[in-house]
ZADO-1210 file (C-alpha; in nm, 4 decimals, padded with zeros to 6 digits):
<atoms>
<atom x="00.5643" y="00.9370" z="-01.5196" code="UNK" pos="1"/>
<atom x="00.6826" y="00.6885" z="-01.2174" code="UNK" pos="2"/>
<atom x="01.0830" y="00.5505" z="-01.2329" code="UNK" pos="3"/>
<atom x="01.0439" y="00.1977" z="-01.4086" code="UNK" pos="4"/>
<atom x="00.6675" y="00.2192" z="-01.5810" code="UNK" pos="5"/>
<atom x="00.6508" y="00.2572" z="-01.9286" code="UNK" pos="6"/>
<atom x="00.5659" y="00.6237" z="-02.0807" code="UNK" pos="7"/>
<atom x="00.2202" y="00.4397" z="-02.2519" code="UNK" pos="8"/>
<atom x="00.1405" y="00.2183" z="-01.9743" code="UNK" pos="9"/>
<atom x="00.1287" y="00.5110" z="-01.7408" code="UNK" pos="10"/>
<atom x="-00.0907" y="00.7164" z="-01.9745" code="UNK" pos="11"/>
<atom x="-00.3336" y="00.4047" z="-02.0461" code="UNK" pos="12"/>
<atom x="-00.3200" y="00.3162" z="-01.6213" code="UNK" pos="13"/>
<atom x="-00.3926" y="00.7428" z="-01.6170" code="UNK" pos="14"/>
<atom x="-00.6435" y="00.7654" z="-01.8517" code="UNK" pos="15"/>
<atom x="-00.8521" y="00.4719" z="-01.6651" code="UNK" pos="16"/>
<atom x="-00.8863" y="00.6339" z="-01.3404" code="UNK" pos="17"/>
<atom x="-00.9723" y="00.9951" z="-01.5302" code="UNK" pos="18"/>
<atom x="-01.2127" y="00.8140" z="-01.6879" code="UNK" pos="19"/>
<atom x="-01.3957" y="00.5983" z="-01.3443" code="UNK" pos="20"/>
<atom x="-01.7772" y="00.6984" z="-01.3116" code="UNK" pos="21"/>
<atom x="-01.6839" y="00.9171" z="-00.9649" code="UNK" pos="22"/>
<atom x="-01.4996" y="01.0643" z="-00.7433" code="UNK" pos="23"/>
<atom x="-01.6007" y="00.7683" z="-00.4822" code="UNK" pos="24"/>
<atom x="-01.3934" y="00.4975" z="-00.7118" code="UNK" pos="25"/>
<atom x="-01.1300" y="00.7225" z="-00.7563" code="UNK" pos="26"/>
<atom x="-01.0830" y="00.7493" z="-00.3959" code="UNK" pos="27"/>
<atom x="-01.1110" y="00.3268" z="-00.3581" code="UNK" pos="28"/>
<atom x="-00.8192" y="00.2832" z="-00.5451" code="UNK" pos="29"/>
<atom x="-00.6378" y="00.5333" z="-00.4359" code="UNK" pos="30"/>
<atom x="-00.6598" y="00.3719" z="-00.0702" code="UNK" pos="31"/>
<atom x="-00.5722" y="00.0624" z="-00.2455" code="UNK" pos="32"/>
<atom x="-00.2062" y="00.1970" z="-00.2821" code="UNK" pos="33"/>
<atom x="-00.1429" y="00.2324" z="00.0825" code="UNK" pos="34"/>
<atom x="-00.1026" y="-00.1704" z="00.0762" code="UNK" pos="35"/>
<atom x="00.2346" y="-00.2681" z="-00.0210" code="UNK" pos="36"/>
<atom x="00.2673" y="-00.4671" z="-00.3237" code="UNK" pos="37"/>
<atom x="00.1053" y="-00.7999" z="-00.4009" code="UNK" pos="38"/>
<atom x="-00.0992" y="-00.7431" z="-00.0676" code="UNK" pos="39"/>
<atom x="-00.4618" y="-00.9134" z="-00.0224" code="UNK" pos="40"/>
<atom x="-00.6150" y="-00.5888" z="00.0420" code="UNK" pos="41"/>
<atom x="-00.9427" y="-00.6447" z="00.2914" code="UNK" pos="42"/>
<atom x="-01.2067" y="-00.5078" z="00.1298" code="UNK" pos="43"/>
<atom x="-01.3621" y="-00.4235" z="00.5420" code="UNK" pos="44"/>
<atom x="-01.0707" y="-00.2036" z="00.5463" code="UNK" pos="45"/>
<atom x="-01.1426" y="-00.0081" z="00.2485" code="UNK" pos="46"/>
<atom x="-01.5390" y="00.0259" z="00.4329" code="UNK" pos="47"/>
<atom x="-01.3907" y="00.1727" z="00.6830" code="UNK" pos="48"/>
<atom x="-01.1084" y="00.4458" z="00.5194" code="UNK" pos="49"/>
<atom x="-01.3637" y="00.5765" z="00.3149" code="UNK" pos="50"/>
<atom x="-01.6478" y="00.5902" z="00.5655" code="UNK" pos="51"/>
<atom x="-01.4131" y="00.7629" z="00.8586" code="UNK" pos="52"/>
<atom x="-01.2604" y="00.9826" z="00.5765" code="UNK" pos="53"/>
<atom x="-01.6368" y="01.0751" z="00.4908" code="UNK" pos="54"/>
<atom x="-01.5615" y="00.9617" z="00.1145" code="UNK" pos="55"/>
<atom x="-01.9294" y="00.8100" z="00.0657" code="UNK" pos="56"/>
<atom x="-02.1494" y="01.1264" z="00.1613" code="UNK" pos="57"/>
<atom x="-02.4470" y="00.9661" z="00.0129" code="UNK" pos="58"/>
<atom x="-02.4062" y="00.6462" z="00.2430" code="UNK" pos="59"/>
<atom x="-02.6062" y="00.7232" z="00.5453" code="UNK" pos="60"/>
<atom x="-02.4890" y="00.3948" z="00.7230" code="UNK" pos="61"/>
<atom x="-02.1862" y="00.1650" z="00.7485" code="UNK" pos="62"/>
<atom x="-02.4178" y="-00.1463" z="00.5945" code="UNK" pos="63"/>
<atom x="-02.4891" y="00.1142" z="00.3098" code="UNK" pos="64"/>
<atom x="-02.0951" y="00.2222" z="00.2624" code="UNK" pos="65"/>
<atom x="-02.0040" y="-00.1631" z="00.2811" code="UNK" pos="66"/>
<atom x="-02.2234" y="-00.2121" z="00.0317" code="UNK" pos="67"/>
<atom x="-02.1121" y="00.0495" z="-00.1970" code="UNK" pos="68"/>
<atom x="-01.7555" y="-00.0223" z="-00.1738" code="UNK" pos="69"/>
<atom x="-01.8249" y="-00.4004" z="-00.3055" code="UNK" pos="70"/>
<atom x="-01.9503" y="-00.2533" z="-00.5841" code="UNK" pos="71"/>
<atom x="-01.6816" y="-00.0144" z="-00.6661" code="UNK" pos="72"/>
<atom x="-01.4550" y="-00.2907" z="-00.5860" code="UNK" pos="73"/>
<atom x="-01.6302" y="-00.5192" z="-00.8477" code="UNK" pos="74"/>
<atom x="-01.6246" y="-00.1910" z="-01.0972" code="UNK" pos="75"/>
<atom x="-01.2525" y="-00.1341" z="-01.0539" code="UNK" pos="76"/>
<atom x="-01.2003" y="-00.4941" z="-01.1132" code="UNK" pos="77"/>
<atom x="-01.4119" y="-00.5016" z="-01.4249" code="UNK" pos="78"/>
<atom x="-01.1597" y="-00.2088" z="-01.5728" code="UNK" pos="79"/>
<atom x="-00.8980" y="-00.4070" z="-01.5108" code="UNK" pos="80"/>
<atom x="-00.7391" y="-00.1839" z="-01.2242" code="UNK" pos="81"/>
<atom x="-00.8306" y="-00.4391" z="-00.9407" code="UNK" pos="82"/>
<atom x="-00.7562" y="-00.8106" z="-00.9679" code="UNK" pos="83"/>
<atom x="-00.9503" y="-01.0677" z="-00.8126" code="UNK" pos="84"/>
<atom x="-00.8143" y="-01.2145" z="-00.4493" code="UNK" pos="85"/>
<atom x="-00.8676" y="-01.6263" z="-00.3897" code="UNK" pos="86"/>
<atom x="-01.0540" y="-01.4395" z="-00.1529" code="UNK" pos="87"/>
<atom x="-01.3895" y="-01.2568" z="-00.2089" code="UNK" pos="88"/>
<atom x="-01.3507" y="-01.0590" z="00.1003" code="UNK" pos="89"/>
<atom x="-01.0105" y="-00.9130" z="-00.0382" code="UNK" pos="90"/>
<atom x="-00.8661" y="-00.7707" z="-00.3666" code="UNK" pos="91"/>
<atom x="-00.4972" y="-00.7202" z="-00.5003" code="UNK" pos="92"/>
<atom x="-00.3453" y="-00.4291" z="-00.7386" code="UNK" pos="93"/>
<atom x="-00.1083" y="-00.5481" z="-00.9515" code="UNK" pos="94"/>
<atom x="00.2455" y="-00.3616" z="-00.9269" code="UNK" pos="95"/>
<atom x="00.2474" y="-00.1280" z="-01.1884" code="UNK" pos="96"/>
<atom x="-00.0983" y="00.0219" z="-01.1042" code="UNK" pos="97"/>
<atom x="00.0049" y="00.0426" z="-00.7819" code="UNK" pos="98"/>
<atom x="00.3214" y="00.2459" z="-00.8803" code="UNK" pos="99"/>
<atom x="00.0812" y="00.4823" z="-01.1052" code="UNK" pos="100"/>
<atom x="-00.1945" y="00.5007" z="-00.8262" code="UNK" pos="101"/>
<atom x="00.0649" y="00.6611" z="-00.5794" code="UNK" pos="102"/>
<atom x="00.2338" y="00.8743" z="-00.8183" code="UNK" pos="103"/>
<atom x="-00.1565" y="01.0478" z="-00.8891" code="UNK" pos="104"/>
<atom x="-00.1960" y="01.0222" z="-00.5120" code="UNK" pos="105"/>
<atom x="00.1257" y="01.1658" z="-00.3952" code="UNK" pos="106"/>
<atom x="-00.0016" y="01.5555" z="-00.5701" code="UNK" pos="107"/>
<atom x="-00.2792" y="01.7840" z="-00.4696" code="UNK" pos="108"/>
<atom x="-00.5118" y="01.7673" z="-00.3590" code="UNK" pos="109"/>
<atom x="-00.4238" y="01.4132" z="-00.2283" code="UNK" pos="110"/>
<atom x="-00.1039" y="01.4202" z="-00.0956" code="UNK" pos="111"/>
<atom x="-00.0761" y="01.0138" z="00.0050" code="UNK" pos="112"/>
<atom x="00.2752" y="00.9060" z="00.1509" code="UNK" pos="113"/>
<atom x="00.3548" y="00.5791" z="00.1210" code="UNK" pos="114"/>
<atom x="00.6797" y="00.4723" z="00.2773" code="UNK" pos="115"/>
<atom x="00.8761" y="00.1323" z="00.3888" code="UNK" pos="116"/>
<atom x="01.1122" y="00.0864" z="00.5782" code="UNK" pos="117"/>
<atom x="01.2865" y="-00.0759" z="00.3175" code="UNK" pos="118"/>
<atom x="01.3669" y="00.2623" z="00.1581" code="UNK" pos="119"/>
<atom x="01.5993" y="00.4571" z="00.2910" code="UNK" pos="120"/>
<atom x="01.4492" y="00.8638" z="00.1911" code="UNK" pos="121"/>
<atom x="01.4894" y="01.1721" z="00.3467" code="UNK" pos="122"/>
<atom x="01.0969" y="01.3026" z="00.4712" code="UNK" pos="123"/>
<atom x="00.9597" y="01.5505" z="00.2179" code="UNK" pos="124"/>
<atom x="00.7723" y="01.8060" z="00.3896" code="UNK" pos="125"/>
<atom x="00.4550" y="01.6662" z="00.5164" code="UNK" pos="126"/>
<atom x="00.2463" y="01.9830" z="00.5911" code="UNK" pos="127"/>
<atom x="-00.0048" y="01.9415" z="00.3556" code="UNK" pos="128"/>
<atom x="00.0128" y="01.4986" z="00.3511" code="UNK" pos="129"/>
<atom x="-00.3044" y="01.4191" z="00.4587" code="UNK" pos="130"/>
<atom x="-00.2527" y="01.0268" z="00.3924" code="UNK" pos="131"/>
<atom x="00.0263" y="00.8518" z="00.4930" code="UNK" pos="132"/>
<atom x="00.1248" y="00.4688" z="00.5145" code="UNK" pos="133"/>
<atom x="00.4138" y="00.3117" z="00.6916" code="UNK" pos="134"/>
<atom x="00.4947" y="-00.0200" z="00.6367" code="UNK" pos="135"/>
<atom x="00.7725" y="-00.1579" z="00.9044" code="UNK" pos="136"/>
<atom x="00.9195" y="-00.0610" z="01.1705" code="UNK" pos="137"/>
<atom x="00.9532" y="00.3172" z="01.1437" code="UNK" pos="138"/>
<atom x="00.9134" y="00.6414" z="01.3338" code="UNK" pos="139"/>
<atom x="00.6327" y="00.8662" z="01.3113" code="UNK" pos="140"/>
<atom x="00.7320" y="01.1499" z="01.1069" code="UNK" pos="141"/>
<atom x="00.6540" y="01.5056" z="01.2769" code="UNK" pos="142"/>
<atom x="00.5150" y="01.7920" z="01.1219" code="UNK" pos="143"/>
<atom x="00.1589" y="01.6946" z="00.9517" code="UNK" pos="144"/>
<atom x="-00.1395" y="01.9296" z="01.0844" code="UNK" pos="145"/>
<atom x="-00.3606" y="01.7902" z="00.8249" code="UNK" pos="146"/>
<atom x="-00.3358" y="01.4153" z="00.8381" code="UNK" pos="147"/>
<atom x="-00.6653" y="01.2686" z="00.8481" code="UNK" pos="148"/>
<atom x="-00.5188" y="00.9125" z="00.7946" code="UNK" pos="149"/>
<atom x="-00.2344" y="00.7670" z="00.9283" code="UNK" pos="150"/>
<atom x="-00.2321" y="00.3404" z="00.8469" code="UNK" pos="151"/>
<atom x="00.1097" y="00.1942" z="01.0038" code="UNK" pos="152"/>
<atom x="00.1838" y="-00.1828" z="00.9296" code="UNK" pos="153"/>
<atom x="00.4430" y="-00.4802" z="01.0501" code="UNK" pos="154"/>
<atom x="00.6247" y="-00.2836" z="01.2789" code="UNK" pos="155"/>
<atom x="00.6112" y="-00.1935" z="01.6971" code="UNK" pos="156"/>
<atom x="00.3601" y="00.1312" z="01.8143" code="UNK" pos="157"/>
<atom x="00.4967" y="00.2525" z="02.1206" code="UNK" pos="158"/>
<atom x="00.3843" y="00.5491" z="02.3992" code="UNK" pos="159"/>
<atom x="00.5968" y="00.7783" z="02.1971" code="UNK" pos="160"/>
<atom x="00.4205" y="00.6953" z="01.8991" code="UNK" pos="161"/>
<atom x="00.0675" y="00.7759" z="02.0383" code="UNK" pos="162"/>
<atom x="00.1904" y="01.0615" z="02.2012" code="UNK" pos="163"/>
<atom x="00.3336" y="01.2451" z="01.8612" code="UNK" pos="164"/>
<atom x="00.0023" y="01.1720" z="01.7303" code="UNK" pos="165"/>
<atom x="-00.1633" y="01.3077" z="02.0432" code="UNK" pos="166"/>
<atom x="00.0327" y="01.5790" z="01.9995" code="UNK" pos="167"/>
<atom x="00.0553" y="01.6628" z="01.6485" code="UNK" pos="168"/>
<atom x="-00.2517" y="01.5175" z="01.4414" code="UNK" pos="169"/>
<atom x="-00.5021" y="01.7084" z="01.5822" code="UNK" pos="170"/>
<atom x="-00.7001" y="01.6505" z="01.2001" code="UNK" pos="171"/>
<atom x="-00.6632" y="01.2703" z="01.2150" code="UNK" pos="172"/>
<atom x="-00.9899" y="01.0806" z="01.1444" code="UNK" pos="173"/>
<atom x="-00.8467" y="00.7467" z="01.0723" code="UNK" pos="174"/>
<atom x="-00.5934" y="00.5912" z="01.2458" code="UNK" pos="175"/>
<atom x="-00.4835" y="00.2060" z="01.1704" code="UNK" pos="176"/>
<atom x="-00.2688" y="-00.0414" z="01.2829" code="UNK" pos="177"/>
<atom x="-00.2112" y="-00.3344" z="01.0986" code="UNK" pos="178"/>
<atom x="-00.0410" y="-00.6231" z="01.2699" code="UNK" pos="179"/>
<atom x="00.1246" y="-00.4001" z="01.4725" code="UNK" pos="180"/>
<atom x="00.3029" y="-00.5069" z="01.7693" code="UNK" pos="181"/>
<atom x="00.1644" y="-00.3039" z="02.0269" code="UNK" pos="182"/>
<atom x="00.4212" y="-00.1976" z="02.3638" code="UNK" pos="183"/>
<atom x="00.3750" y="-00.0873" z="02.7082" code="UNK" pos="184"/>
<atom x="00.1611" y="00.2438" z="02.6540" code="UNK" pos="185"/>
<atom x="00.2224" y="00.3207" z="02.9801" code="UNK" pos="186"/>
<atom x="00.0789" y="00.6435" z="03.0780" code="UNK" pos="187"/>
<atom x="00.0182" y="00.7520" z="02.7351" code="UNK" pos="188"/>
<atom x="-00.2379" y="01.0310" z="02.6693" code="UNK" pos="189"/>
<atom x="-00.5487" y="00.7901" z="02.4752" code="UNK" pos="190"/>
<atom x="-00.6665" y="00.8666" z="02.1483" code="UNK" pos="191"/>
<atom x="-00.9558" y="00.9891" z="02.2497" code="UNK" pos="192"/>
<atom x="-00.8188" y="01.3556" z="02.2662" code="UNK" pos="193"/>
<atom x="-00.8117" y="01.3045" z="01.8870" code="UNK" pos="194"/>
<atom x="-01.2007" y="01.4822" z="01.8367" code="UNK" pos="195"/>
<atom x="-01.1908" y="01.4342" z="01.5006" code="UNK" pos="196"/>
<atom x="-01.1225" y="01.0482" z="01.5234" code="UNK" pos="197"/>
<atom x="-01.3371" y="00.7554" z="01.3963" code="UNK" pos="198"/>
</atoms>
């Protein structure tokens, strides 16, 4: 169960996403949860998560994924584990879902981190993370050979930054900044030695 969420609201939010059609929507909300809460979550983002994370293997082109993902957008909606945005380019999650979505997320063979700056925690060990999101300003955490997405959001992205990831994410297929304020990269190595990166 998640601190805060009822015992039967977290079985009936559980027993929803055991019960979605495929892995594929499973996955879409999942990425959902790397938004923080009450966020208008572009639905071009979620395109583009799931296509570098190679989540639609039976889309054979981005038009195709895009496609798709409207769909499972529309689906999730329908089940009452999306809500509809003002927007029909974006979607929201409402809290609670959101809560339950990373607590699924956060064990294997997931392993999402999602982290503000807001809270003040200790890094678990993030060997086998291979999805985390930082909203704020924070530092890269160290010590994740198998991220394949790293989404950072509101805060500054510096030469050090790129460089860790240079360094250390050798696996990393996705990398996004959202309103980011970029500094002086300087000399930094580009993320183009990432060979794995979409």
């Amino acid at each position: 169960t998640v601190p805060g969420v009822n015992e039967k609201v977290y079985s009936s939010i559980k027993l929803s996403y055991d019960r979605l059609e495929s892995d594929e929507a499973r996955s879409c909300l999942l990425l959902c949860s790397l938004f923080p809460e009450d966020y208008d979550i572009p639905i071009e983002y979620l395109v583009r998560y799931g296509w570098g994370r190679g989540y639609f293997s039976n889309c054979s082109t981005l038009e195709d994924t895009r496609n798709r993902v409207h769909s499972l957008v529309a689906q999730l909606q329908r089940r009452f584990l999306l809500i509809d945005s003002s927007n029909r380019e974006t979607t929201k999650m409402h809290d609670i879902v959101r809560d339950v979505a990373i607590s699924i997320a956060s064990r294997d063979p997931h392993q999402f981190l999602v982290r503000s700056h807001a809270e003040n925690k200790e890094w678990p060990n993030l060997a086998t993370y291979d999805t985390i999101s930082l909203v704020g300003d924070m530092e890269i955490p160290v010590g994740c050979p198998k991220l394949e997405l790293l989404q950072m959001m509101d805060g500054r992205f510096s030469k050090g930054s790129m460089d860790i990831i240079c360094d250390a994410m050798k696996e990393l297929k996705v990398l996004a900044l959202v309103g980011m304020e970029m500094e002086d990269l300087g000399s930094s190595r580009s993320p183009g030695v990432l060979k794995n990166l979409w």
